[in-house]
Backbone as CSV, one residue per row, in Angstrom:
resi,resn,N_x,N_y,N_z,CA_x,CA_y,CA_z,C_x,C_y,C_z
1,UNK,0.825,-1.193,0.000,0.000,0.000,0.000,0.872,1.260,0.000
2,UNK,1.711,1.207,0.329,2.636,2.222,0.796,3.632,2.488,-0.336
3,UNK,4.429,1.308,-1.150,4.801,1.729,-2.462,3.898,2.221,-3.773
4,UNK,2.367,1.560,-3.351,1.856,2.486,-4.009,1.025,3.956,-4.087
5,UNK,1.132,4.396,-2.839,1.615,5.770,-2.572,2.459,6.551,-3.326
6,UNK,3.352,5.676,-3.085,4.685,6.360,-3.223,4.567,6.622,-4.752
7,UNK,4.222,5.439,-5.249,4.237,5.559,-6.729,4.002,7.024,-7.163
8,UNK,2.257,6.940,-6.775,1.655,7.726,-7.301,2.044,9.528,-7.344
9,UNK,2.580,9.640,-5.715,3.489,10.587,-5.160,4.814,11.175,-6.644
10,UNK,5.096,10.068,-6.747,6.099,10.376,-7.701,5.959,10.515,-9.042
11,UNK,4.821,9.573,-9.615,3.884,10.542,-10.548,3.720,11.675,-10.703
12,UNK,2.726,12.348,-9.541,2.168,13.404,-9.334,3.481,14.413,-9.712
13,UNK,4.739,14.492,-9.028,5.858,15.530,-9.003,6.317,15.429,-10.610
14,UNK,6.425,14.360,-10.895,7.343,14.631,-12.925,5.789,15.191,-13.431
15,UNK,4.724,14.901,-13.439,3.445,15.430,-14.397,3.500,16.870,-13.807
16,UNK,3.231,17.496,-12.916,3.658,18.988,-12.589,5.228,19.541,-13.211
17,UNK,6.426,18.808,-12.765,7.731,19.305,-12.751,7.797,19.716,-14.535
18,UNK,7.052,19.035,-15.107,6.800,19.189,-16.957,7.274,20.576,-17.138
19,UNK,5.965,21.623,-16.652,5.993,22.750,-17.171,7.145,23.554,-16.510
20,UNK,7.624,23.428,-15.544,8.561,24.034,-14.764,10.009,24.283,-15.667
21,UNK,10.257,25.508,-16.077,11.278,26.062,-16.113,12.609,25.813,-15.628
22,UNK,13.603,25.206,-15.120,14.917,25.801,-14.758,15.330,26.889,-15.217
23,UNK,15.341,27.162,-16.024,16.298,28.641,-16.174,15.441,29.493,-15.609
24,UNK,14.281,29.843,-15.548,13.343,30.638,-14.696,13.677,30.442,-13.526
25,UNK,13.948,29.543,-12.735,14.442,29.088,-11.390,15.895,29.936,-11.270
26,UNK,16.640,30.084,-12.453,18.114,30.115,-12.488,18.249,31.660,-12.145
27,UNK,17.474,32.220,-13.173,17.251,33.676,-13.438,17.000,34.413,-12.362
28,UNK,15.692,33.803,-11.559,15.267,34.188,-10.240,16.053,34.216,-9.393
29,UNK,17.058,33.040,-9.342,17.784,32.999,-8.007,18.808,34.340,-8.437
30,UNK,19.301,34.716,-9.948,20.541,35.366,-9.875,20.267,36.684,-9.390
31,UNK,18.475,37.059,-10.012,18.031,38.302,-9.360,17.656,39.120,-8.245
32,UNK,17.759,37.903,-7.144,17.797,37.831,-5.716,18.567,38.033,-5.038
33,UNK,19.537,37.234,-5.382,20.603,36.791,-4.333,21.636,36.918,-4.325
34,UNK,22.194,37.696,-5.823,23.830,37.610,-6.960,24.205,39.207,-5.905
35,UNK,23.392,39.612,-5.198,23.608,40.981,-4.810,24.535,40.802,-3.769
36,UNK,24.061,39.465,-3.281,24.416,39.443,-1.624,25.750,38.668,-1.441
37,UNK,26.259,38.188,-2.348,27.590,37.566,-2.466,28.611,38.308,-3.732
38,UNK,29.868,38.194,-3.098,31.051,38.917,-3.909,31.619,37.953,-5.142
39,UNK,31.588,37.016,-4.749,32.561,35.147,-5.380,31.004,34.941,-6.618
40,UNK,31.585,35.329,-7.715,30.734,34.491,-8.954,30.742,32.931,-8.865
41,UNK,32.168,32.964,-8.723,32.213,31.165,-8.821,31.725,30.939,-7.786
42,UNK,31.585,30.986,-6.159,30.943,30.715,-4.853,29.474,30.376,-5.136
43,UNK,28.709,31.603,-5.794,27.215,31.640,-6.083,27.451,30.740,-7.167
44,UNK,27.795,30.796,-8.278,27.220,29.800,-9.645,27.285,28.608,-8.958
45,UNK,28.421,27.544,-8.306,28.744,26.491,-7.592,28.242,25.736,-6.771
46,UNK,27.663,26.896,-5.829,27.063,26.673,-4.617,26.144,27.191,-3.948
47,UNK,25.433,28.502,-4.521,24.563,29.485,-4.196,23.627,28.656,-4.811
48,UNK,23.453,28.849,-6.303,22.479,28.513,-7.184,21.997,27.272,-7.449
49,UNK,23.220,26.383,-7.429,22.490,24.694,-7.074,21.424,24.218,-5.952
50,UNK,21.909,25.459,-4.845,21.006,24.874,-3.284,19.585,25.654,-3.635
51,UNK,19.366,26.881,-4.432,18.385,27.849,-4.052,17.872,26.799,-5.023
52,UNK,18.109,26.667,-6.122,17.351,26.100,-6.919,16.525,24.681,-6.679
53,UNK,17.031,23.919,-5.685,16.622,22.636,-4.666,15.444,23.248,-3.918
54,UNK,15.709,23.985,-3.227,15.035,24.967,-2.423,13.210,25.563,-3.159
55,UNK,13.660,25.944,-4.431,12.353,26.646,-5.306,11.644,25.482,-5.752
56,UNK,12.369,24.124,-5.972,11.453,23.198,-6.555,11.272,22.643,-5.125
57,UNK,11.628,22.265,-3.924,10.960,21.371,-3.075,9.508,22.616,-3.013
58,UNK,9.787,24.208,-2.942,8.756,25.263,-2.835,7.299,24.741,-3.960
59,UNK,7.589,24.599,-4.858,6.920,24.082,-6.269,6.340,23.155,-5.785
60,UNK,6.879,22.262,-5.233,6.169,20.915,-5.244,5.061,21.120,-4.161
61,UNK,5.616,21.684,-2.803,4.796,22.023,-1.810,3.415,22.762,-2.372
62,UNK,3.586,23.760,-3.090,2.253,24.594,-3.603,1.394,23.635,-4.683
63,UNK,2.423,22.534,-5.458,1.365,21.542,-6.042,0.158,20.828,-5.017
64,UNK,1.468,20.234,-4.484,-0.069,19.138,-2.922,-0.474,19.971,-2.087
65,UNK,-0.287,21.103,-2.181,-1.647,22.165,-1.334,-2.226,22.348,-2.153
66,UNK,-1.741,22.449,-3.615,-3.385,22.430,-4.266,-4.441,21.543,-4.501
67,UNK,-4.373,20.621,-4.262,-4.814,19.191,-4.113,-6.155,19.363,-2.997
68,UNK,-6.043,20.594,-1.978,-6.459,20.583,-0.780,-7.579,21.742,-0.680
69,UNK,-7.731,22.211,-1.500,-8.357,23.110,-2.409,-10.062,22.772,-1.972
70,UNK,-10.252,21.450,-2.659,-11.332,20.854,-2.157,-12.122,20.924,-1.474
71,UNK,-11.238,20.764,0.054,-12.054,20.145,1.161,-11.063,21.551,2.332
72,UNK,-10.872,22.615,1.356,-9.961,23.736,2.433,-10.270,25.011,1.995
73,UNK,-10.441,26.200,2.464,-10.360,27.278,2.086,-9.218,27.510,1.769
74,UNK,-8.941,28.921,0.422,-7.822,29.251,0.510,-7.559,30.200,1.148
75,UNK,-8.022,30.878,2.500,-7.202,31.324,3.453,-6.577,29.779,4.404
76,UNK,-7.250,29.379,4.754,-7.379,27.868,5.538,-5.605,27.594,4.969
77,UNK,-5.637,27.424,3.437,-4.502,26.292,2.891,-3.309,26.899,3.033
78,UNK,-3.391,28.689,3.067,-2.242,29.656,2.935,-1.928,29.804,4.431
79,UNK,-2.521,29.495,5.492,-2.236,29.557,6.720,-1.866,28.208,6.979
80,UNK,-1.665,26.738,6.908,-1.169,25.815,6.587,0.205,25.978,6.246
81,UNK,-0.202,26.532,4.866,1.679,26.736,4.021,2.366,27.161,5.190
82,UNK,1.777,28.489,5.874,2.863,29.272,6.269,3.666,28.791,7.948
83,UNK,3.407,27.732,8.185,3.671,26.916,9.115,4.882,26.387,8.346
84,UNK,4.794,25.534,7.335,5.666,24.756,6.490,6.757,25.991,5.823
85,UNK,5.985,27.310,5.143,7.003,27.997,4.732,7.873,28.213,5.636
86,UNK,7.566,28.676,7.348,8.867,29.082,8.104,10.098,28.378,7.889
87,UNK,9.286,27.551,8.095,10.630,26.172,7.909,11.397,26.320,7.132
88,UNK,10.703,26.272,6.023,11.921,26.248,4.386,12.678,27.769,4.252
89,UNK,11.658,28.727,4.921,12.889,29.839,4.856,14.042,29.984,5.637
90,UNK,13.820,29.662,6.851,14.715,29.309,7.736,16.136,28.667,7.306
91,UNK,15.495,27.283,6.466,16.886,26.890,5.955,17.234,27.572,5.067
92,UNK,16.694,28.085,3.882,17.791,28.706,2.983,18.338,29.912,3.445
93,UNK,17.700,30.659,4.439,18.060,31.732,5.543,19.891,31.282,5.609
94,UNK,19.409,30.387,6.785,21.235,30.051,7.509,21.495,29.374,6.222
95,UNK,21.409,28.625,5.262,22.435,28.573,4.261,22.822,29.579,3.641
96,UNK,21.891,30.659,3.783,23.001,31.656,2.511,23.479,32.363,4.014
97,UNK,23.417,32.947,4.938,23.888,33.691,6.066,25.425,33.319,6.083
98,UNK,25.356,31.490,5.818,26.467,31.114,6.225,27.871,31.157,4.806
99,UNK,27.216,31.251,4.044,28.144,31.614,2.945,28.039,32.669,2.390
100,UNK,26.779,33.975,2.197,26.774,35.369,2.606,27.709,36.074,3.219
101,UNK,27.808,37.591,3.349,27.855,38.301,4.220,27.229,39.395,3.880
102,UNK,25.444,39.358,4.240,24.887,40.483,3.688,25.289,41.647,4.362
103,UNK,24.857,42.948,3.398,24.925,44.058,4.467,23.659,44.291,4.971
104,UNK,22.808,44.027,4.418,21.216,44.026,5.327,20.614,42.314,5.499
105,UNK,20.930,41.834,6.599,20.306,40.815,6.908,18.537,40.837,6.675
106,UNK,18.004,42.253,7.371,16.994,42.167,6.895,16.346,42.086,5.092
107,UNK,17.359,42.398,4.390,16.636,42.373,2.982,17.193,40.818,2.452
108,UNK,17.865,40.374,3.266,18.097,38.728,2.899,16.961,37.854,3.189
109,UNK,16.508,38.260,4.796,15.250,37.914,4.633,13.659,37.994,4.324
110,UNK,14.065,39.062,3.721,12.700,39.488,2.439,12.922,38.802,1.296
111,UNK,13.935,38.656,0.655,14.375,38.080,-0.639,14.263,36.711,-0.550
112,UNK,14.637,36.123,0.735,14.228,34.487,1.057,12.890,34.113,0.961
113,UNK,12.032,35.112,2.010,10.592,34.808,2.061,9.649,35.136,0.756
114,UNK,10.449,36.015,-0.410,9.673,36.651,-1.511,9.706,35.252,-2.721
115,UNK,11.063,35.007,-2.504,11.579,33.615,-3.467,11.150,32.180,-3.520
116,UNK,10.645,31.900,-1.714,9.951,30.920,-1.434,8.350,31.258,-1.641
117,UNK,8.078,31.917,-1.474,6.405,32.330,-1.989,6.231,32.571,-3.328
118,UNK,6.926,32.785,-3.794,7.229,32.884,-5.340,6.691,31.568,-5.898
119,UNK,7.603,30.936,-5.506,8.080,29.033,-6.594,6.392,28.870,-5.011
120,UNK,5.884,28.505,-4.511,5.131,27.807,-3.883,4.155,28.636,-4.564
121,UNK,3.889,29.787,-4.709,2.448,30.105,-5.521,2.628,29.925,-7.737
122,UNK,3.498,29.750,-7.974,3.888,28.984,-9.492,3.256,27.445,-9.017
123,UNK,3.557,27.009,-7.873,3.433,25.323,-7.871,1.897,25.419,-7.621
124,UNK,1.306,26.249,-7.101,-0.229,25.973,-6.260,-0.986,26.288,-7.659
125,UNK,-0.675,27.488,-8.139,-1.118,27.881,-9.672,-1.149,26.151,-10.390
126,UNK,0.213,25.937,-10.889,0.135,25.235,-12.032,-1.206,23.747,-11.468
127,UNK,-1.059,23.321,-10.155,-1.686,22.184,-9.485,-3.189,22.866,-9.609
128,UNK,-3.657,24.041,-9.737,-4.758,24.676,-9.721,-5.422,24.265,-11.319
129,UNK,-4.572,24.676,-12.277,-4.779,24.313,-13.489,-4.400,22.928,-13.742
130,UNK,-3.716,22.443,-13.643,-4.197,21.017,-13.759,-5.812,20.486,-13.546
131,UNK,-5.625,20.803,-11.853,-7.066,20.005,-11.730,-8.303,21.205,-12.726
132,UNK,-8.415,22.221,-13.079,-9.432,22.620,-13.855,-9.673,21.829,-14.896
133,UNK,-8.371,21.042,-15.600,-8.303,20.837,-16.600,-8.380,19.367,-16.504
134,UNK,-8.462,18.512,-15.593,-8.899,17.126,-15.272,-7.884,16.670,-15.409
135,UNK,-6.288,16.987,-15.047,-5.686,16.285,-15.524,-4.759,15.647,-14.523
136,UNK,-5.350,15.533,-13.582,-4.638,14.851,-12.376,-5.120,13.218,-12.068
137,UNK,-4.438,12.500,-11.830,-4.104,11.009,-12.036,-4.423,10.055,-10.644
């Protein structure tokens, strides 16, 4: 029962991940975050591989909240997220802090929380249109 969960779980993420962009992911992160570090090679290497992990686990999260749509309000589902968002900002927070050295901590964490709400409302969108469009499995 449980691998086929899983299955389906993993279905669900490649039939969404379709329309998803990387270089939109790429672009975003450089327009964010390229401010807050000096080292090109540091960010291309190591900045942009993690944020970009970061925007799609975001993506995926706003897909299976849309799922919830149903049987949830969407204030209900966005007060949900934002339990789960702390979390995920948090980490990419101390990951870039720790290889950062912003000069405004506070606009690091506007740019964290703007980037993660970003890719989680692209993921809730695209999971929104799907199901209009019957095309969820």
């Amino acid at each position: 029962m449980e691998e086929r969960r899983l299955e389906k779980e993993l279905f669900f993420e490649r039939q969404v991940l379709q329309t998803l962009c990387l270089t939109d992911i790429e672009q975003s992160t450089r327009a964010l975050f390229a401010s807050f570090t000096t080292s090109e090679q540091l960010f291309e290497h190591t900045l942009v591989p993690f944020c970009t992990d970061v925007a799609l686990e975001s993506y995926l999260y706003g897909a299976r909240f849309s799922r919830l749509h149903r049987v949830m309000s969407d204030r209900d589902i966005k007060r949900a997220w934002i339990k789960v968002e702390n979390e995920v900002v948090a980490e990419l927070l101390d990951f870039l802090l720790y290889w950062c050295a912003p000069a405004s901590e506070e606009s690091l964490v506007y740019s964290c929380e703007h980037y993660i709400d970003r890719w989680w409302s692209e993921g809730y969108l695209n999971g929104m249109r799907r199901w209009r469009l019957r095309l969820w499995k």
